[in-house]
RODONU-503733 format. One record per atom (N, C-alpha, C): z, y, x. Coordinates in steps of 0.001 Angstrom, whole numbers, plus 500000, padded with zeros to 6 digits. Layout:
REM RODONU-503733
ZYX
...
This chain:
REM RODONU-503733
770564814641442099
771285814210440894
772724814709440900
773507814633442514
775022814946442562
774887816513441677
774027817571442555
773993818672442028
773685818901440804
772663818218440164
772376818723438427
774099817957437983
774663817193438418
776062816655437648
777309817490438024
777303818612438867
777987819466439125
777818820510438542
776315820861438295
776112821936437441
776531822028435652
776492820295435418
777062820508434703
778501820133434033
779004819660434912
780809819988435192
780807821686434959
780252822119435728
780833823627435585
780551824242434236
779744823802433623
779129824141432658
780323823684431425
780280822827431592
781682821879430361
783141822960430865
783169823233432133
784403823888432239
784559825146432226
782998825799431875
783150827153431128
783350827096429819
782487826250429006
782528826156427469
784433825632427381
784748824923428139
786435824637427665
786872826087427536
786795826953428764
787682828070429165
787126829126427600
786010828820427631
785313829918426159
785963829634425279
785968828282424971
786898827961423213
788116828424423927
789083828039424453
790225828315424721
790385830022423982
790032830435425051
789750832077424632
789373832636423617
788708831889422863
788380832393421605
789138831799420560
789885830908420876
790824830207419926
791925831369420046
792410831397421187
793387832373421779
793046834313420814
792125834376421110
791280835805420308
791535835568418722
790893834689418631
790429834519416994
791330834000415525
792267833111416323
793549832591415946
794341833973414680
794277833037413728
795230834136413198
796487834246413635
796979835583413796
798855836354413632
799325835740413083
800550834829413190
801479834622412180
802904835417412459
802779836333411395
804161836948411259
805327836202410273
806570836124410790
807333835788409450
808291836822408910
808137837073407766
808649838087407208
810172837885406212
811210838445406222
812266837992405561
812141838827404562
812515838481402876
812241839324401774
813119838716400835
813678839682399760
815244839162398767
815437840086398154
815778839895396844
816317838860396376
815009837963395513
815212836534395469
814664835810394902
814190836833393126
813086836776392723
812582837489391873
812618838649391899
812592839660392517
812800841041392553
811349841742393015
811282842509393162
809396843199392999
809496842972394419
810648843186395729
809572843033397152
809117842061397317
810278841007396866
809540839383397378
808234839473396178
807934839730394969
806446839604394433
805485840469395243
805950841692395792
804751841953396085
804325840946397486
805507840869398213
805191839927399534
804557838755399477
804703838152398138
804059836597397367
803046837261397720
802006838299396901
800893838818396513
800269839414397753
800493840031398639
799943840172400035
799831838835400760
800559837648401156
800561836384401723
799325836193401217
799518835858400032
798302835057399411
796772836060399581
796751837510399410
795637838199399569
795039837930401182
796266837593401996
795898837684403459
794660836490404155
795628835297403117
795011834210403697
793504834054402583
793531834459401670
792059834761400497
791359835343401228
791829836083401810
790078837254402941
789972836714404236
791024835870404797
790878835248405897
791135836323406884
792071836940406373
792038837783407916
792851837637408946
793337838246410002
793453837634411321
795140837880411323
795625838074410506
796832838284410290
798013837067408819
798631836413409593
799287835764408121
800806836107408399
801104835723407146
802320836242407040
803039834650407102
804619834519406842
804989833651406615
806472833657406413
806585833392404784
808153834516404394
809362833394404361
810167834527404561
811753833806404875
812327834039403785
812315833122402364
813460834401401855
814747833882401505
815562835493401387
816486835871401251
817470836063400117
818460836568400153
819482836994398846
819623838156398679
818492839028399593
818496840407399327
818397840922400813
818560842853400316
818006842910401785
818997843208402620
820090843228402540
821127842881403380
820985841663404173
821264840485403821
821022839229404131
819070839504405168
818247840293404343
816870840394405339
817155841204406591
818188842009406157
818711842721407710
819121841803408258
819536841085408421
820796839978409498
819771839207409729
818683838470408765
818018837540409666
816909838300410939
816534839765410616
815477840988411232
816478840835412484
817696841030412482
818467841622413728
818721840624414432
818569839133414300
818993837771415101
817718837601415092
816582838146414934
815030838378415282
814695836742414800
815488836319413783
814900835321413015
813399835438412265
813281836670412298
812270837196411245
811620838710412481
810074838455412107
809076839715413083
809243840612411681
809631840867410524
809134841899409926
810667841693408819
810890843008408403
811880842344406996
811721843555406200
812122843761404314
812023844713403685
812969844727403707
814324845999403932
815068846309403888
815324848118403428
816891848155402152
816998849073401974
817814849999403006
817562850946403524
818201851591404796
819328851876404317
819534852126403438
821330853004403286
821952851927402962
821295850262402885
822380848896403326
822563848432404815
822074848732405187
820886848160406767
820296848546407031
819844849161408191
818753849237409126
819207848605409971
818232847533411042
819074847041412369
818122848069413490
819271848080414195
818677848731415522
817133848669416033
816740847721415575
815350847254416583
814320847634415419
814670847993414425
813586847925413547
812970849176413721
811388849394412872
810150850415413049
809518849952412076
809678851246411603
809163851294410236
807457851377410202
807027850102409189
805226850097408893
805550851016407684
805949850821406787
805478850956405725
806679851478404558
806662852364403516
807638852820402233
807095851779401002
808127850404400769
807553849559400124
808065850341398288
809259851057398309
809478852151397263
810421852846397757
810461853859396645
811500855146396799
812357854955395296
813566854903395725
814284854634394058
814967856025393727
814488856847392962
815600858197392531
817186857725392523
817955858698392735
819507858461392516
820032859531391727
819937859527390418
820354860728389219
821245860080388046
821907861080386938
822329860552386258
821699860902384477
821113859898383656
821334860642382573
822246860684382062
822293861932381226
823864862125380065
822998861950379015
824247862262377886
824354861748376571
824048863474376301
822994863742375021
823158864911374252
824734865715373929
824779866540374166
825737867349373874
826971867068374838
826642865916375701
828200865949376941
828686867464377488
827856867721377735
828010869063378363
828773869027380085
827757867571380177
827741867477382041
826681868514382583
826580869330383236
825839870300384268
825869870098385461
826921869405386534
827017869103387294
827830868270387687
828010867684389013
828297866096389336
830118866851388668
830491867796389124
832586867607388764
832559867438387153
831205867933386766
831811867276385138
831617865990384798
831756865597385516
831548863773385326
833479863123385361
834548864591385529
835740863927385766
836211863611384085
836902862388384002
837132861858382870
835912861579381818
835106861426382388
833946860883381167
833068858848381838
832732858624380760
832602857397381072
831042856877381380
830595856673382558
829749856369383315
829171854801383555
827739854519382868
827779853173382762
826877852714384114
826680851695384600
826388851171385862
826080849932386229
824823849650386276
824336848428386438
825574847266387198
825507845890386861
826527845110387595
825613844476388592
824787844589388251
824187843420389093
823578844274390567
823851845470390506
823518846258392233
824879846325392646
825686846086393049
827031846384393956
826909847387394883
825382847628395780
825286848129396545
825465849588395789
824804849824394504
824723851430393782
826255851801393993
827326851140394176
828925851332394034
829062852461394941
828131852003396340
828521852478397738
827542853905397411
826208853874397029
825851855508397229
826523856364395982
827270855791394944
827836856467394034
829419857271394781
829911856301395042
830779856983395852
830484858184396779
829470857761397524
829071859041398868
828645859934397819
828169859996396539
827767861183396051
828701862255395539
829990860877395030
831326861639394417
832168862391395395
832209861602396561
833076862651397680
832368863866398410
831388863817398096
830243865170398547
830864866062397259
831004865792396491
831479866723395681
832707866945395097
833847866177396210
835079865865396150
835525865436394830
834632864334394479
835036863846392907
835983862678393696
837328862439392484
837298860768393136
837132860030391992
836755858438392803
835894857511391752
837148857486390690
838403857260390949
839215857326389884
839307858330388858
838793859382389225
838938860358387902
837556860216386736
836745859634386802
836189858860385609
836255857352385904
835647857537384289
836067855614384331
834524854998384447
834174854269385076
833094853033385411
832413852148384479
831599851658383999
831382850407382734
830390850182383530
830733848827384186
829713848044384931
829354846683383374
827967846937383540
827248845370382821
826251845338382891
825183844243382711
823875844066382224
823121845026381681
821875844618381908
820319845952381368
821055845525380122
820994845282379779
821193844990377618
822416845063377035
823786845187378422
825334845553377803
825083847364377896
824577847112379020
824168849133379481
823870849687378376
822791849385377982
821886849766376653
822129849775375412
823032848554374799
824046848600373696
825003849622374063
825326849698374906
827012850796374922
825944852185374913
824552852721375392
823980854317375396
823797853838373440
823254853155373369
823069852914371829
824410853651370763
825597852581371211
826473852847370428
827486853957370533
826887854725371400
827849856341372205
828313856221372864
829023854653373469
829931854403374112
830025854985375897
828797856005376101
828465856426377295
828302858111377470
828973858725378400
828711859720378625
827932860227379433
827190858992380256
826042859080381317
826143857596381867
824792857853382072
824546856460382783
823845856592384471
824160855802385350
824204856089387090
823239854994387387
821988855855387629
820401855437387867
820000855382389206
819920854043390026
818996854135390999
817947853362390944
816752853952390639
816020852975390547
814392854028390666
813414853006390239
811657853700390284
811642854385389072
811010855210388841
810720855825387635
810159854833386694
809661853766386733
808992852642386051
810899852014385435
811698852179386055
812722851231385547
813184851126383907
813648850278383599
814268849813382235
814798850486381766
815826850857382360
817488850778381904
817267852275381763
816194853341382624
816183854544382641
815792854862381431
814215854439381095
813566854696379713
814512854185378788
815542853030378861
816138852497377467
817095853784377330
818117854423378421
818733855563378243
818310856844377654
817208856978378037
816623858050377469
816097857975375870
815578856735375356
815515856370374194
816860855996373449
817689855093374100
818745855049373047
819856855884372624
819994856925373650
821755857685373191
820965858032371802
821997858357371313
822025858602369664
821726860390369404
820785860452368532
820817861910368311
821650862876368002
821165864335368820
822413864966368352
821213866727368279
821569866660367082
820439868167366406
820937869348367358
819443869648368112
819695870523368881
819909870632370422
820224868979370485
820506868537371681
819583867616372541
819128868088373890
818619866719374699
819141865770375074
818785864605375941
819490863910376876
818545864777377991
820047864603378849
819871865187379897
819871864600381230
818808865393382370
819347864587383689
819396865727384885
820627864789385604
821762865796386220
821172865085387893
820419865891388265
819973864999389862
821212865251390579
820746865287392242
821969865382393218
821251866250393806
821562867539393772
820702869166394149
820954869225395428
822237868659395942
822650868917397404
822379867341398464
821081867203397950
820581865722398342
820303866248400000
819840867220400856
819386867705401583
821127867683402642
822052868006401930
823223867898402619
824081866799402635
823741865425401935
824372864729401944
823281863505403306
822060864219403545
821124863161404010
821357863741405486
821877864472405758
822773865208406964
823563864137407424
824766863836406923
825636862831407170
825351861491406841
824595861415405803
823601859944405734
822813859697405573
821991859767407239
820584859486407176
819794858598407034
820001857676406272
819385856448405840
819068856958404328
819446857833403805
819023858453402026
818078859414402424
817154859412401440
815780860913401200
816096861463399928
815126862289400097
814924863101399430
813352862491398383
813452862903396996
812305862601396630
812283863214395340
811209863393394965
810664864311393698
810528863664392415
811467863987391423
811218863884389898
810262864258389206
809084864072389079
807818865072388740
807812865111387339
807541866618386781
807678867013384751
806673865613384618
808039865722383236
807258864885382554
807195862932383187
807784862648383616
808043861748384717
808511860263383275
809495861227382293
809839859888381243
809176860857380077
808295861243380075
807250861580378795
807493862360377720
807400862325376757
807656862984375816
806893864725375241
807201865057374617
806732866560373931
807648867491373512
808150868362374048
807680868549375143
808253867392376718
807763867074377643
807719866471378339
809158866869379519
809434865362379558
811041865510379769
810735865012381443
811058865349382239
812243867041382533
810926867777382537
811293869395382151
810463870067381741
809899870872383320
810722870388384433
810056870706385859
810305870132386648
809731870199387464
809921869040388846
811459869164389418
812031868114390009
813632867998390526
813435867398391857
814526868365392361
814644867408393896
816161866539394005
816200865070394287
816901864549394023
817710863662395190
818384863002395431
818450862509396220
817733860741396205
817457860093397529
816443859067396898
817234857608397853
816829856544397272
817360854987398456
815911854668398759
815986854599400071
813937853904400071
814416852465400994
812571851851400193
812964850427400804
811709850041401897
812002849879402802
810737850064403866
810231848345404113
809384848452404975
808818847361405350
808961847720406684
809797846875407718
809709847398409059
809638845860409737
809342845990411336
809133845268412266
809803845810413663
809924844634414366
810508844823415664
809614845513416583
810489846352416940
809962847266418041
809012846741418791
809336845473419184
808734844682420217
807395844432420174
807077843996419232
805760843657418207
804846844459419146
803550843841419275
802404844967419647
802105845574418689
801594846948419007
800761847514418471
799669847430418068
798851846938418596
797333846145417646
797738845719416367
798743844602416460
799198843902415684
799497844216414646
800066845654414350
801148846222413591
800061846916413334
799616847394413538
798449848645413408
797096848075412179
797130846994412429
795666845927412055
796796845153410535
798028844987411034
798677844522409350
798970845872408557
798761847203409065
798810848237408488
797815848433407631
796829848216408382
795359848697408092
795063847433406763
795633846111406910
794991845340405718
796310845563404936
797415846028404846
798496846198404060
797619847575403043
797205848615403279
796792849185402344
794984849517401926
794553848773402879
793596848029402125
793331847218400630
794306846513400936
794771845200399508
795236845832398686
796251847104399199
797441847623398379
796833847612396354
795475847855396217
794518847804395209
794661846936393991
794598845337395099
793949844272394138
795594843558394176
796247844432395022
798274843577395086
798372844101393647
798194845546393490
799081846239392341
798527845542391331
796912844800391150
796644844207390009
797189842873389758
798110842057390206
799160840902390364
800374841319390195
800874842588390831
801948842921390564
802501844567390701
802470844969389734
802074846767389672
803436847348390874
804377846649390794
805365847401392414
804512847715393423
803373847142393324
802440847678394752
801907848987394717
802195849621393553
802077850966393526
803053851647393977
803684851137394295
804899852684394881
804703852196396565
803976851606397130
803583851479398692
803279852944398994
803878853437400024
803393854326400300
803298854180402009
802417855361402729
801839855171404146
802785856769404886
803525856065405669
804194856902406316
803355858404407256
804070859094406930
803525860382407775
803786860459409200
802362860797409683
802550860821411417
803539862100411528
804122863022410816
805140863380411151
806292863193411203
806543862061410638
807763861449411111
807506860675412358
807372860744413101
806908860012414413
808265860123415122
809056861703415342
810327861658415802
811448861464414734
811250860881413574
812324861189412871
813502860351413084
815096860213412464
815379859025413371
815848857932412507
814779857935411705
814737856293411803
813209856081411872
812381855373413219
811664855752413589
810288855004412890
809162855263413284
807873854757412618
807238853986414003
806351853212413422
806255851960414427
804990852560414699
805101852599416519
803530853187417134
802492852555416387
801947851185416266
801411851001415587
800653851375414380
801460851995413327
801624852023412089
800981853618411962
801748854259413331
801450855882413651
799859855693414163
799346854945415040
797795854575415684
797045854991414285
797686853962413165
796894854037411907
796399855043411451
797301855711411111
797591856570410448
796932857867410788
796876857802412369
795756859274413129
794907858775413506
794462857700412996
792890856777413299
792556856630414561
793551856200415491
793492855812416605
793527854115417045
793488853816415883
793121852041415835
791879851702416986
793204850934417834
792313850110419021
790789848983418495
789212849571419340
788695848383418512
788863847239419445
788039845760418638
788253844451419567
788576845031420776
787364845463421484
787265845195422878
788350845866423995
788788847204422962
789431847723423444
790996847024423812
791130846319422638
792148845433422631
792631844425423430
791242843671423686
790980842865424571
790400842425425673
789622843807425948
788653843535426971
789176842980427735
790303843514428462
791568843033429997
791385841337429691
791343841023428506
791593839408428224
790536839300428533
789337839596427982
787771839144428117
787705838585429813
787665839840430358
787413839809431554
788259839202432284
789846838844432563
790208837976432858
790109836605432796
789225836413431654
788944835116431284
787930834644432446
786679835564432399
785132835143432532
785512835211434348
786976835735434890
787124835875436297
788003834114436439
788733833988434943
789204832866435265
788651831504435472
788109831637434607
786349830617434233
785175830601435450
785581831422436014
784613831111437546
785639830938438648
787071831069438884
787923830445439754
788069828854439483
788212828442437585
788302826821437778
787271826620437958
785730827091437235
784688826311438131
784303826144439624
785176827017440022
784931826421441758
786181825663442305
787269825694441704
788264824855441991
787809822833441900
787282823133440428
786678821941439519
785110821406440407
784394822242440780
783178821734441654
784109821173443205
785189821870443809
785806821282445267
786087820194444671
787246819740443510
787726818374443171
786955817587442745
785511818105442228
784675817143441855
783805817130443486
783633817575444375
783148817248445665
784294816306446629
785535816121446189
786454815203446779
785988813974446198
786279813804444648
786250812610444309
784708812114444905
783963812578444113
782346811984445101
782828811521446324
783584811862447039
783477811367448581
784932810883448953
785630809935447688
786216809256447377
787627809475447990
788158811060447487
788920811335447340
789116812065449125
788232811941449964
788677812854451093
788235814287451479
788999815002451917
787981816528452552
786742816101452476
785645817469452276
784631817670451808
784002817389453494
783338816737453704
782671816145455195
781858817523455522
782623817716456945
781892818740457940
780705818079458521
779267818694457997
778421817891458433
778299818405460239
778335819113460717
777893820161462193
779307819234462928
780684819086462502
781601818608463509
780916817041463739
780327816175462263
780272814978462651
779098814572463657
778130815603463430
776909815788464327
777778815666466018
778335816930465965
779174816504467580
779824815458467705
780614814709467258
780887813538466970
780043812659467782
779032812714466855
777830811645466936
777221811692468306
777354812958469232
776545813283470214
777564812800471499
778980812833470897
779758812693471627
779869811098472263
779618810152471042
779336808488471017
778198807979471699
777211809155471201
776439808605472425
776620808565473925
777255810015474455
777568809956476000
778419808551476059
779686808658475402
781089807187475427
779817806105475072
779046805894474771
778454804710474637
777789804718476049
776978805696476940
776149805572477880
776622804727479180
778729805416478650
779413805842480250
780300804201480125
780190803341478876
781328802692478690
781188801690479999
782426801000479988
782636800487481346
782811798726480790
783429798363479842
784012797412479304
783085796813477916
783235796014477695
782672795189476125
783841795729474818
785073795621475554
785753796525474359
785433797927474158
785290798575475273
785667799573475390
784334800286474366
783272799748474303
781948799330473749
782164799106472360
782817797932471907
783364797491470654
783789798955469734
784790799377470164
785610800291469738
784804801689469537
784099802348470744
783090803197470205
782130802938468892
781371801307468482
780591800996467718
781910801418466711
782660801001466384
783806801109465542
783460802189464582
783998803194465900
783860805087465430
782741805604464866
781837804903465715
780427805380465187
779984805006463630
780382803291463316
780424803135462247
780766804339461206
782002804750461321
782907805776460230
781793806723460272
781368807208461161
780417809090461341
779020808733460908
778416807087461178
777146807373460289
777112806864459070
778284806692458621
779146806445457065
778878808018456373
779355808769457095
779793810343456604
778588810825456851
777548810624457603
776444811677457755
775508810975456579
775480809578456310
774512809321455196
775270810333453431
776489809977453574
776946810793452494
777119812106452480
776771812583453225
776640814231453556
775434814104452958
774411813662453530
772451813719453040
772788813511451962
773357812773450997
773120812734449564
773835813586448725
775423813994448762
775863814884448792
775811816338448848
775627817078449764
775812818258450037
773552818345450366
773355817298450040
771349817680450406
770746819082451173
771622818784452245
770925819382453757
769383820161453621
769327821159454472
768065821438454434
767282820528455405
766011820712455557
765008819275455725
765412819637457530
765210820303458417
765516820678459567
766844819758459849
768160819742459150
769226819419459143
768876817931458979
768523817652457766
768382816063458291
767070815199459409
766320816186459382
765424815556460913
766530815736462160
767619816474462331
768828816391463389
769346815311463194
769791815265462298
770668813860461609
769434812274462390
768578812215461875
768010811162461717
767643811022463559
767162812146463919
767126812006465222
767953811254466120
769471811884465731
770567811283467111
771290810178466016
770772809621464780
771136808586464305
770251807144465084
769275807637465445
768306806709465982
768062806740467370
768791808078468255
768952807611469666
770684806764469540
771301806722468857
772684806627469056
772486804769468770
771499804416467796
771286803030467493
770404802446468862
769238803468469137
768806803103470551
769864802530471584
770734803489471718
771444803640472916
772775802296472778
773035801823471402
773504800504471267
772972799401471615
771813799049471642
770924798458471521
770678797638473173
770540798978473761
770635798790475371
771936798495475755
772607798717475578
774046798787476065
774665797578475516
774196796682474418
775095795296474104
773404794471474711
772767794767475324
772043793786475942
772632793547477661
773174794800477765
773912794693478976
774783794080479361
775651793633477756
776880793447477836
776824791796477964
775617791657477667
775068790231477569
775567788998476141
């Protein structure tokens, strides 16, 4: 009976060590992700992935921090408040970050007004340039664009306001260009291009940053990215050829630290979904999947993300086998730890009884019983003997001896009672 109740102790203390492990395995990721500004397309699309993550149940959740933008998502990424943050690089990048993912690419161009007769960035001196208020950050790449071309911001004049002050002033002429960073999907671009006022003979025009390639030299946190014909529509279709421009991109990155499985497997369901995100919220179309050639570039791409990408995605086992098998080695060290402590308590909490020492023992009581000289001396052997045929009956039930072993046992249990027997008749 001891043994079928040991067998199944061990048994209960494999199934513990199994759930453990598979809780441990199976458990979803929780990443927390920092994202800002409150209403702006990253935090929707980040709403719209959370929620797709935990809808398919997959082994990855997110869990967002948000922010006042991605400045503020840099600072909480870099005090590693946050495993993941969207951040625009030419505000922030923090040191530790690795790039998963291009959550967009915003062009940086200007349209003019028909007939300005801007051609390039120095004719922008003394003409009046309108400019979203609500980006502060556009202040800072407007500048780096003007001193690349040794403009200074003082020699034109600025009109910072609202999508709808912007748009009244291209309406009412009051603009000689307007200073665009944004997706080709943006507002304020199509309202520019629709509202300046006609002029027979004349387009609106757009004036990229041609020397985008030399300004991304000295600031490498800006790209490069393509205006493609036809991009704001029209007949004939405006711009009438592709432009290379200079670009702000907004990434999705994570700490270096992060495993790779990890990163690799939120890669893999990041554009998976990317599908049924864009049908909740169409910004999920400008996701784009980084090139394994940027692998050295320097702002770097997250091994992970690179695994993906050259279909080198670890499977389960590969992932885990080391765990597997550490487990099923661990799971047979507590079951023999757990069978010794369950062979103590049975034998009420002492070392596991040497059955062969108590046998000598026993053989030994008999000679001290043969040779004793005294009634104490007699007493005190019965004593000892007591304790050893204490331990040899709980050995037989216990540890269940082979049958040879207990015909030994029973043998010098019954000369040793003999040999009492004679010896307190002596004693009178």
């Amino acid at each position: 009976m001891h043994k079928t109740l040991k067998i199944i102790a061990a048994g209960l203390v494999g199934l513990a060590v199994a759930a453990f492990l598979a809780y441990f395995l199976f458990m979803p990721k929780i990443l927390t992700i920092a994202v800002g500004p409150i209403g702006g397309p990253e935090l929707r699309v980040t709403v719209a992935l959370l929620q797709a993550l935990k809808r398919e149940n997959a082994n990855i959740r997110l869990r967002l921090i948000p922010t006042e933008g991605t400045a503020a998502s840099a600072k909480m990424f870099e005090s590693k408040k946050a495993d993941l943050a969207i951040v625009r690089t030419d505000i922030a990048l923090p040191e530790q970050a690795a790039t998963v993912a291009f959550m967009r690419r915003d062009w940086v161009y200007f349209i003019t007004r028909p007939g300005s007769k801007i051609d390039k960035i120095s004719d922008l001196r003394g003409k009046i340039v309108g400019a979203l208020s609500m980006r502060p950050a556009n202040d800072i790449v407007l500048d780096r664009i003007l001193s690349h071309y040794n403009v200074r911001a003082s020699e034109l004049d600025v009109m910072r306001g609202s999508l709808s002050e912007i748009s009244q002033a291209v309406h009412d002429g009051k603009l000689d260009a307007v200073f665009v960073v944004a997706p080709a999907s943006d507002r304020m671009a199509r309202a520019a291009f629709q509202g300046f006022p006609k002029v027979e003979g004349k387009e609106v025009g757009i004036l990229p940053i041609a020397e985008a390639d030399a300004i991304i030299e000295q600031y490498p946190a800006f790209d490069t990215v393509e205006i493609v014909r036809g991009a704001f529509g029209g007949d004939p279709p405006r711009p009438d050829e592709e432009i290379t421009t200079l670009g702000v991109v907004y990434r999705l990155v994570a700490q270096r630290t992060l495993d790779e499985g990890t990163i690799s497997e939120l890669t893999r369901l990041l554009f998976t979904l990317r599908l049924s995100l864009a049908a909740e919220t169409p910004a999920a179309n400008d996701i784009e999947l980084p090139s394994a050639e940027d692998r050295g570039a320097k702002l770097p791409i997250h091994p992970g993300t690179i695994a993906y990408v050259e279909g080198e995605t670890k499977t389960f086992f590969e992932r885990y086998g080391d765990w597997i098998y550490l487990g099923i080695m661990g799971a047979s060290i507590v079951g023999s730890i757990w069978a010794a402590i369950w062979a103590r308590v049975s034998n009420g909490g002492r070392p596991p009884i040497d059955v062969d020492k108590e046998l000598r023992d026993l053989v030994d009581l008999i000679q001290a019983t043969r040779s004793a000289q005294t009634r104490a001396e007699f007493d005190e052997i019965c004593r000892r003997a007591d304790a050893v045929h204490s331990d040899l009956v709980q050995a037989m039930v216990i540890n269940e001896p082979d049958a040879d072993r207990i015909a030994t046992i029973r043998f010098l249990l019954d000369e040793f009672k003999q040999m009492q027997t004679e010896r307190r008749m002596s004693f009178g």
